[in-house]
C-alpha positions in Angstrom: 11.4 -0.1 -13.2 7.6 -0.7 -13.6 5.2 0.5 -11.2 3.7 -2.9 -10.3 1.6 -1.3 -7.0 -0.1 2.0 -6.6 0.1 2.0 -2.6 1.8 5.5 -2.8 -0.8 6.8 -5.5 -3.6 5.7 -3.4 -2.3 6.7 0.3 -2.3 10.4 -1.5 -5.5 10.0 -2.8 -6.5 9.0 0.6 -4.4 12.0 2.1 -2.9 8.9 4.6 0.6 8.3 5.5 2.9 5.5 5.2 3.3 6.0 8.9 -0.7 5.6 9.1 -0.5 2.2 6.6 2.4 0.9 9.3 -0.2 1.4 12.2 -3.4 -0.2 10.6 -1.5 -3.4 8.8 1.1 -3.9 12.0 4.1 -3.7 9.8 6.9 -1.2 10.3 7.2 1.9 8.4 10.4 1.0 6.8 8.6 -2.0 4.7 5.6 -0.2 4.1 7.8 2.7 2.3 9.2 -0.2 0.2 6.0 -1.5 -0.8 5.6 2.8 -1.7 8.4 2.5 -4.1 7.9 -0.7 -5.2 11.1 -1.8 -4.1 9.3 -4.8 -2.3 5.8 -6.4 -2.9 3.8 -6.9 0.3 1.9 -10.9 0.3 -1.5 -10.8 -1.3 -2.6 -11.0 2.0 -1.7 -7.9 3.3 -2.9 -6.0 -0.2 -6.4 -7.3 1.4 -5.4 -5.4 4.3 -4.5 -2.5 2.8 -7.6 -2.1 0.3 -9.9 -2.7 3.5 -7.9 0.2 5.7 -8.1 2.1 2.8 -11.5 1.7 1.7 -11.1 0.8 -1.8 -10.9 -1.8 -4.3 -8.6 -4.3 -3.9 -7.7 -4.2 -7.8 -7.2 -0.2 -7.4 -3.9 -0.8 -5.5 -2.7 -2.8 -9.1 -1.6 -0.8 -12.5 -3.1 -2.0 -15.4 
């Protein structure tokens, strides 16, 4: 399957945990390790969320 988000790639990068993500965007840990694996895709909305917690750009969290 195609890596469509790099939420795992950048929580490494990051040196933050999906346990962290959970906590910051108010989602539990079990969809947050979804989004990881790209099982599930989190709403636009919440990549916002994400690339602000993170500090990064909100286009980083996409492959090309």
């Amino acid at each position: 399957m195609k890596q469509l988000n790099r939420i795992k790639i950048v929580l490494v990068e990051k040196n933050k945990t999906a346990k962290w993500l959970s906590e910051q965007v108010g989602r539990n840990v079990t969809s947050v390790s979804r989004w990881c694996t790209n099982e599930i895709q989190p709403p636009l909305k919440t990549f916002v969320q994400i690339a602000e917690k993170l500090d990064v750009k909100l286009t980083s969290l996409f492959n090309d």
